[in-house]
C-alpha positions in Angstrom: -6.1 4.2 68.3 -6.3 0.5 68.8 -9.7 0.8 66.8 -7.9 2.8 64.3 -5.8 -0.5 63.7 -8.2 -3.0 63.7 -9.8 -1.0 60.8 -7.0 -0.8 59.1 -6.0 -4.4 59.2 -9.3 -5.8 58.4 -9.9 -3.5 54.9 -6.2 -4.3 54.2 -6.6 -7.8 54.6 -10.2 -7.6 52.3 -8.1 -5.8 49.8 -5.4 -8.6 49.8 -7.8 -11.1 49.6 -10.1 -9.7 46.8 -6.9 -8.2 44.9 -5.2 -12.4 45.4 -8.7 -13.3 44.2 -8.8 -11.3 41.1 -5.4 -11.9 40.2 -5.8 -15.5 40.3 -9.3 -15.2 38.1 -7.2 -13.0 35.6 -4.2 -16.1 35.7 -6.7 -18.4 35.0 -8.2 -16.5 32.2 -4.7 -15.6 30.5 -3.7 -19.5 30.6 -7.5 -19.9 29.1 -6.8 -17.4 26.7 -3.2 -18.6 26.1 -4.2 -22.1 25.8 -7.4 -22.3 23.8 -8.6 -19.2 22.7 -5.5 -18.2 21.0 -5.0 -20.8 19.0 -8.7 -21.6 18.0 -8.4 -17.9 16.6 -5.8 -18.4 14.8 -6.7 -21.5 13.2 -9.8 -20.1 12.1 -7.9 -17.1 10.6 -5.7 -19.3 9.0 -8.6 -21.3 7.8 -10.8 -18.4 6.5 -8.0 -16.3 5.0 -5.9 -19.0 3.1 -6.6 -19.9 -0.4 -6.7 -23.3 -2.0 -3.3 -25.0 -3.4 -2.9 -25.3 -7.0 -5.4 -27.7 -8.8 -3.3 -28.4 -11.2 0.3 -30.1 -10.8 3.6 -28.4 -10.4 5.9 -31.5 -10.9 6.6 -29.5 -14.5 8.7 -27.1 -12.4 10.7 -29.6 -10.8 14.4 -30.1 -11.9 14.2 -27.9 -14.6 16.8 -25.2 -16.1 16.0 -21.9 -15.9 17.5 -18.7 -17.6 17.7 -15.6 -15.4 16.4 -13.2 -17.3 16.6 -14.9 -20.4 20.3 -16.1 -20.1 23.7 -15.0 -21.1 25.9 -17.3 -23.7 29.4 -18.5 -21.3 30.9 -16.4 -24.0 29.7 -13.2 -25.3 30.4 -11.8 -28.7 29.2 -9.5 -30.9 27.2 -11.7 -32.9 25.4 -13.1 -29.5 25.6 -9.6 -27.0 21.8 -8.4 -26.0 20.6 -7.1 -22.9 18.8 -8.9 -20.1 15.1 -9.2 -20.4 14.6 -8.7 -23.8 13.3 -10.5 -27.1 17.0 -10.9 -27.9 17.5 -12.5 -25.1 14.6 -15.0 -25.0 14.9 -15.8 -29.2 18.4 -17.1 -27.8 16.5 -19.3 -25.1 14.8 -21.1 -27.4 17.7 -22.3 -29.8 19.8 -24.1 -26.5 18.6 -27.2 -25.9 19.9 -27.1 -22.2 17.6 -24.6 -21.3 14.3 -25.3 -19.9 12.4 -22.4 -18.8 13.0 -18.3 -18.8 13.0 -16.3 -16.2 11.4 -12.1 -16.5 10.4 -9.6 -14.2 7.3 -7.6 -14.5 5.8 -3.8 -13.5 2.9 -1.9 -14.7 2.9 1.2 -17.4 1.3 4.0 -16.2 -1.6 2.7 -18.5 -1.6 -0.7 -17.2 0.2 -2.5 -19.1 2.8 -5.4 -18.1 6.0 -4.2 -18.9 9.0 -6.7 -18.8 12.1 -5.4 -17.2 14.3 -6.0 -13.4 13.7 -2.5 -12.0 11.2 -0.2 -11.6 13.8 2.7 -11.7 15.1 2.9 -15.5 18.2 5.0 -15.2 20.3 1.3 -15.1 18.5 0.2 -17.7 18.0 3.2 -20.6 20.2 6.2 -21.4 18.9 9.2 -20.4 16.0 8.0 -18.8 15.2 8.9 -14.7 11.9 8.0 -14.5 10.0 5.0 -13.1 8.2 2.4 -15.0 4.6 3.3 -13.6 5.2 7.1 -14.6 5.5 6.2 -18.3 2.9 4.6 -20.9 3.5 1.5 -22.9 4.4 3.8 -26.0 6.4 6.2 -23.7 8.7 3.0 -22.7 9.2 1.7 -26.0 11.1 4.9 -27.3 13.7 4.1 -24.5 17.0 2.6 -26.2 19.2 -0.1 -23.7 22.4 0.7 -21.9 25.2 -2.0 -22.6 26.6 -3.4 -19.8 29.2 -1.5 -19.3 26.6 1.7 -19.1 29.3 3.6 -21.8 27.7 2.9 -24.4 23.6 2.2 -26.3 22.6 -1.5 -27.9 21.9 -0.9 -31.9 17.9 -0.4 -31.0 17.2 -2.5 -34.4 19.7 -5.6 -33.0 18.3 -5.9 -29.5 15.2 -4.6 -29.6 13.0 -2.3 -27.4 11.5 -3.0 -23.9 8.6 -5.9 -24.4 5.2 -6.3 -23.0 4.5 -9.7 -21.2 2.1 -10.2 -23.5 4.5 -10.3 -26.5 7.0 -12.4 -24.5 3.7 -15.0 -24.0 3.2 -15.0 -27.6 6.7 -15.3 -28.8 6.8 -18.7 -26.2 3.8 -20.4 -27.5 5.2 -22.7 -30.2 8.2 -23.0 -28.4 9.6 -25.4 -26.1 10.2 -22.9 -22.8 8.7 -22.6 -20.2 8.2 -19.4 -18.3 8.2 -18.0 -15.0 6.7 -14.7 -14.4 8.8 -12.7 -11.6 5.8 -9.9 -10.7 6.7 -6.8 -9.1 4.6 -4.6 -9.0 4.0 -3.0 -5.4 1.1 -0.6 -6.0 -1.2 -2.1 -8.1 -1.4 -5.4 -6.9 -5.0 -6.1 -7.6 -5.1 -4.6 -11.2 -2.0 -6.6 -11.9 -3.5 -9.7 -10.6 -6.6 -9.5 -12.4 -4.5 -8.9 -15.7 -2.3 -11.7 -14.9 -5.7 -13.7 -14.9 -6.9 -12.6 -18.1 -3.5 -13.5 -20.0 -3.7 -17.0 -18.6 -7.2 -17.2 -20.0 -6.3 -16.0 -23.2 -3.2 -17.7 -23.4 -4.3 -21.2 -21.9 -1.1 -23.0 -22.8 0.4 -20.9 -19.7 -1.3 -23.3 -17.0 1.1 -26.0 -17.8 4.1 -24.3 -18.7 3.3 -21.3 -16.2 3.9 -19.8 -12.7 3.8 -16.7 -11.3 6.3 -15.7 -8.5 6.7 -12.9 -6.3 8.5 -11.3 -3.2 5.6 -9.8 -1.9 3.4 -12.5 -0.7 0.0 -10.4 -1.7 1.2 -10.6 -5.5 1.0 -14.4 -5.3 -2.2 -14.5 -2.6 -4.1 -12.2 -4.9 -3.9 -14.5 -7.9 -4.4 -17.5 -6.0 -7.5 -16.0 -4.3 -8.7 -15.1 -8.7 -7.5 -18.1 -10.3 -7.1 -21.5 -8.1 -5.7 -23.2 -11.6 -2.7 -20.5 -11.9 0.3 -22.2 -10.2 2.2 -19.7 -7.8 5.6 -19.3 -6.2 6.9 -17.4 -3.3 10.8 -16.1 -3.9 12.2 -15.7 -0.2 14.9 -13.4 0.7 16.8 -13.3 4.1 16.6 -9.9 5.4 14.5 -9.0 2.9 14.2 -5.2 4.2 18.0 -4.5 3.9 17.3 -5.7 0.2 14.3 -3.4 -0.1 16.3 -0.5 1.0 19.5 -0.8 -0.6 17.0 -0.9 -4.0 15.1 2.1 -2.6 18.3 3.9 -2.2 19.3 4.0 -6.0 16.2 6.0 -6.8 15.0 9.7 -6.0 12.7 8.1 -3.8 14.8 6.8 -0.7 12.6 4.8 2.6 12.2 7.1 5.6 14.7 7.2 8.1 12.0 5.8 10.5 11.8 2.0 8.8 15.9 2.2 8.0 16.9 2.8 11.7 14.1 0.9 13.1 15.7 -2.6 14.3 12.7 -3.7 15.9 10.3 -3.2 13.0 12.7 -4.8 10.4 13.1 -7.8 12.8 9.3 -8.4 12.8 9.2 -7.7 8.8 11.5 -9.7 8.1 10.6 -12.7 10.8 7.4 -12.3 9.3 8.4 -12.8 5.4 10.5 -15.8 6.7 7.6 -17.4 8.2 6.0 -16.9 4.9 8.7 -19.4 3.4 8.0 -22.1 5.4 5.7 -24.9 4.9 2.8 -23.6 6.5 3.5 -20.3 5.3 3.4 -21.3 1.7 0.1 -23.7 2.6 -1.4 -20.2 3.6 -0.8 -18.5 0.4 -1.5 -21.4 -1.7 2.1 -21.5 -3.1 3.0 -24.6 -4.2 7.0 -23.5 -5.3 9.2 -21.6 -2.8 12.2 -19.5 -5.1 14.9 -19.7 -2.5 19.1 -18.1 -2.9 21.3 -20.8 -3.5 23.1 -20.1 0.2 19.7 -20.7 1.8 19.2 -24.4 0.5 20.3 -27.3 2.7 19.9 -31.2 2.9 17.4 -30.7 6.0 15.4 -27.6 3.8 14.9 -30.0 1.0 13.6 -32.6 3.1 11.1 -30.3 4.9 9.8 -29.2 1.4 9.7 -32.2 0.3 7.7 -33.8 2.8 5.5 -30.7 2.1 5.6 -31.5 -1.5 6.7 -28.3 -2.1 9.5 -27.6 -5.5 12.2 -26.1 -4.8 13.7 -23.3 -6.9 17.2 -22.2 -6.2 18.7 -18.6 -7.6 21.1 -17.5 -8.7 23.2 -20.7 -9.0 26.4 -19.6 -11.4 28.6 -22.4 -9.6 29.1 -25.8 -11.9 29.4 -27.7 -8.2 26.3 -26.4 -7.0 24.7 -26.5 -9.9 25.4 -30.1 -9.9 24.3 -30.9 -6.2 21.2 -29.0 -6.8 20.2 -31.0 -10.0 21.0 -34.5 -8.3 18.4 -33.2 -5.1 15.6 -32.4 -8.0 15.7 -28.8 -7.4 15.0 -26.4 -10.3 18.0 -24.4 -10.9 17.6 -20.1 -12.3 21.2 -19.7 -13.9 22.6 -17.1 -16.0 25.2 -19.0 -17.7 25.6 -22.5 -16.3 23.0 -24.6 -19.1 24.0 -28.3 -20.0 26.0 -27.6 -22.9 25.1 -29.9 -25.5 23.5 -28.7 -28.1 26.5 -28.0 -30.6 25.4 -24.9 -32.3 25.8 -23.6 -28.7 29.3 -24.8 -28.6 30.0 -23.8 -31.8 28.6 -20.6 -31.4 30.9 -20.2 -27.9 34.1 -21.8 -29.7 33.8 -19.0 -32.3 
């Protein structure tokens, strides 16, 4: 019996001591790991993975005026109504003096062509029309006639014209004064869309000064940069940017699965990790060199942290003469739908009448 013990005692103190030993190795090796490891590896991921900052200079986007999708006159009338995102709207553009730069959004036709309008969905946009953007052809969309605002009635086709490609838009700015920035959105093609995006700035070189491309998905903007270091890019950052994403899901036939709507935790990592993606070093990674930010986001202690970064700022939608004020005085570029320095007096005129 008392043998019995002694056995017992000595193995269980062996055990303790090589079971204390291990665990102490494995410590050490977690506060190795911790320590060194882990941030060696991610320095060389961020290292290896990021992509040069623009080689040319983005000081042309700084403090600037920009219409949200073309711009709205402060008073509409029949002589001046057009929809959003349309020729209409960006031949008005270029007769205000107060306005600097246009705003469009951007989606490929089934047959690869850039197509400018906000949603992918078109039911909002064209009568009679439930169908997506990537499920029609470029001649498909152009039959499609625009909703008015009020969705109870159809623009005069002839008057506001018919959906435009980005390519037309380009043309149309080139002896113009504007200067553009190219909202892309397309979430399945991303690749195609970015080499296209590389070929219209080749063609079109006048866009490298008077360009940049922006996007929510940070791939749009990273696949560009990683084609084109000369194409200056943007990243447009959203708080909570998978609410947004599924409150636009839900207005189409094709909702998000239950799993990613009810799923806290994985919405908290998505959107933690898009917010990373907006600071700084987030942008440094992508090789953005603008961060397109909501108007409620921006504050005194943002600006200075972009700034030291040397990073513009680009504040949406900013509809408030106050704000709109503030902003301008901090040098932050301003994307406005109505709120353009009103001095050109055809514009007056035209809002008097």
């Amino acid at each position: 019996m008392e043998g019995n013990i002694q056995f017992w005692i000595i193995n269980g103190v062996t055990i303790a001591l090589l079971v204390s030993s291990l665990f102490l190795i494995f410590s050490y090796v977690i506060v190795i790991f911790l320590i060194f490891i882990l941030p060696l590896t991610i320095y060389f991921l961020f290292n290896y993975f990021s992509v040069p900052q623009c080689r040319r200079s983005v000081n042309q986007f700084k403090n600037i005026t920009i219409a949200h999708r073309g711009g709205q006159p402060l008073i509409p009338s029949d002589d001046n109504d057009f929809p959003e995102n349309t020729m209409a709207a960006y031949r008005w553009a270029s007769n205000i003096n107060g306005i600097d730069c246009i705003e469009l959004d951007v989606w490929l036709s089934r047959d690869h062509i850039p197509m400018v309008n906000h949603d992918a969905y078109l039911e909002h946009t064209f009568a009679n029309c439930q169908q997506f953007i990537s499920s029609l052809t470029c001649a498909e969309l152009k039959q499609l006639k625009y909703l008015k605002k009020n969705k109870s009635d159809i623009y005069n086709q002839i008057g506001c014209e018919i959906i435009s490609t980005l390519e037309e838009v380009i043309i149309f700015l080139e002896p113009t004064k504007l200067k553009l920035i190219i909202e892309i959105k397309e979430l399945n093609k991303k690749d195609e869309m970015a080499k296209i995006i590389n070929n219209l700035f080749e063609r079109y070189p006048f866009l490298y000064d008077r360009a940049f491309c922006a996007a929510f998905h940070p791939y749009n903007i990273y696949a560009i940069r990683r084609l084109n270091p000369s194409i200056a890019t943007g990243f447009i950052s959203v708080p909570d940017i998978t609410t947004l994403i599924i409150l636009n899901a839900h207005h189409t036939p094709r909702p998000l699965p239950i799993f990613l709507i009810h799923n806290v935790i994985l919405r908290w990592i998505i959107d933690s990790f898009f917010m990373l993606l907006a600071t700084p070093t987030g942008l440094k990674f992508l090789g953005a060199d603008i961060i397109c930010i909501e108007h409620r986001q921006v504050s005194q202690n943002l600006l200075d942290k972009y700034g030291k970064a040397q990073i513009v700022v680009c504040a949406w939608c900013v509809n408030q003469p106050e704000q709109r004020q503030w902003l301008a005085a901090n040098g932050v570029s301003v994307i406005t739908d109505t709120l353009f320095d009103i001095i050109d007096k055809s514009y007056m005129i035209q809002n008097e009448s």
